[in-house]
C-alpha positions in Angstrom: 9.4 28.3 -12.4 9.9 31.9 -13.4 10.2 32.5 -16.8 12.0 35.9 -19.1 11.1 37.1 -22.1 13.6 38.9 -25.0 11.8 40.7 -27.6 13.0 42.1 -30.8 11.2 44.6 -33.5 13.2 44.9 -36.7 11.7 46.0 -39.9 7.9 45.1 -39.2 9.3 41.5 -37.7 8.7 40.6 -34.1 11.0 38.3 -32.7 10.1 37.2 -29.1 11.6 34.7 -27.0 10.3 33.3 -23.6 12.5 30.9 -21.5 12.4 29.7 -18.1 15.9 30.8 -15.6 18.8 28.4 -16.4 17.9 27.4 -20.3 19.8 30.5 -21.5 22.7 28.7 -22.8 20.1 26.5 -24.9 18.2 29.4 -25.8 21.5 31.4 -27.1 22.2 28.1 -29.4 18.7 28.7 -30.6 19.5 32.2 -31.5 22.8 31.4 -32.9 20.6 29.0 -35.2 18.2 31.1 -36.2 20.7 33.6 -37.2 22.7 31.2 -39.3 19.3 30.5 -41.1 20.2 32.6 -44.8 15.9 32.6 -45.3 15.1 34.3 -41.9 15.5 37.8 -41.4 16.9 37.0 -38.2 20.1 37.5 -38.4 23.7 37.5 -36.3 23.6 41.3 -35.2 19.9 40.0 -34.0 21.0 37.4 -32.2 24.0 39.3 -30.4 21.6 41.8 -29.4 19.2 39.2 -28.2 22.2 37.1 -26.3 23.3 40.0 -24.7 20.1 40.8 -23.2 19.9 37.3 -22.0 23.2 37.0 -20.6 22.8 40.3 -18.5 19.5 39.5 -17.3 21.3 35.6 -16.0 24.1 38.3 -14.4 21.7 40.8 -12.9 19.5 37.4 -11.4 22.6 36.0 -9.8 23.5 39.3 -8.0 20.2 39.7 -6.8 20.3 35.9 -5.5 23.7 36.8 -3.9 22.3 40.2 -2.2 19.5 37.8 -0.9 21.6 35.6 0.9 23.4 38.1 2.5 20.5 39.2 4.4 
């Protein structure tokens, strides 16, 4: 199972997230929870950062699985 990892440095706080290919959707909901969390310092412009590096690295693995099956 191949796995990604998100990281995120943000004021001396280190926020890093590993998840396995197709949980991103569940890991996005965990972000969006965290954010909504008043006592972390995690917070919604975090989590949009964070989702958006997830999302693009779902996009860029699904191209690369389509170039692969081409050949």
């Amino acid at each position: 199972m191949e796995t990604k990892t998100v990281e995120l440095e943000k004021n001396g706080h280190f926020f890093v997230i590993q998840y396995a290919l197709g949980l991103e959707d569940e890991v996005v909901e965990h972000l969006m929870m965290m954010a909504d969390d008043r006592e972390s310092a995690f917070d919604w412009m975090d989590a949009a950062a964070m989702s958006f590096d997830i999302t693009e690295a779902a996009a860029n693995n699904c191209i690369d699985t389509m170039q692969s099956d081409e050949f």
